[in-house]
N, C-alpha and C positions, 0 to 999 in steps of 0.2 A: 455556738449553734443557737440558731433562734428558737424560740419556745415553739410550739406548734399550738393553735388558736381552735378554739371549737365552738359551734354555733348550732341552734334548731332551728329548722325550717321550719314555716309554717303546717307546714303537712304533718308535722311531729316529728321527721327523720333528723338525726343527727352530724354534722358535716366537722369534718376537720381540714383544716387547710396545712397545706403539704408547703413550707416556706422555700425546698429547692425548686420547687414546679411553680410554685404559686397557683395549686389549683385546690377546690375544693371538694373531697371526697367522702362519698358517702362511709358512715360506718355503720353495718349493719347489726341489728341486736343489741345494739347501745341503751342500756337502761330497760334491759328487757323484764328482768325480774327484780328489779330493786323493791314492789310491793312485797315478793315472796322470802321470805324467811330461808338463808343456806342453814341445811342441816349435815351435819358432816359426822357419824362415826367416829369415835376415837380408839376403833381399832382397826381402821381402815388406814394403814401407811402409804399415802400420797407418793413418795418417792417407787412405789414396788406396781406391778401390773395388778390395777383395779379391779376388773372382771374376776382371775383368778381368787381374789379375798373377799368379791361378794358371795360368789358361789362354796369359799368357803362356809360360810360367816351361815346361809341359809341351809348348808345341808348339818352342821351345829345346831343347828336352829329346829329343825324337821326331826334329827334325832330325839333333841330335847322333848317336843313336843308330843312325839309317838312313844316316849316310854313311861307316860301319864297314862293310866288305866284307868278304864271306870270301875269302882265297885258296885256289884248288884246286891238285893239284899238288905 
């Protein structure tokens, strides 16, 4: 199997070429955040549904932060 070949167009957009078609397609989002730093949780389990462990993770978080009193005085 041939390697598949990739190139930027002037425009900035990134293009790979498809060696069974011989055409050249755009890939969208390609190097979109390479300046931005991935920040990842490490107690967010990638393998289990995402949404369910954030909304854990913040109402942990909500609790924590509401059973801080202020004293007066």
């Amino acid at each position: 199997m041939a390697k598949a070949q990739m190139k930027q167009q002037p425009d900035g957009k990134w293009m790979v070429h498809d060696p069974k078609t011989g055409r050249w397609l755009e890939v969208p989002g390609y190097g979109a955040m390479k300046s931005t730093p991935l920040l990842l949780n490490e107690e967010i389990d990638l393998t289990k549904p995402i949404f369910e462990q954030v909304l854990e993770l913040e109402m942990r978080q909500s609790r924590k932060t509401s059973r801080k009193r202020i004293r007066k005085g």
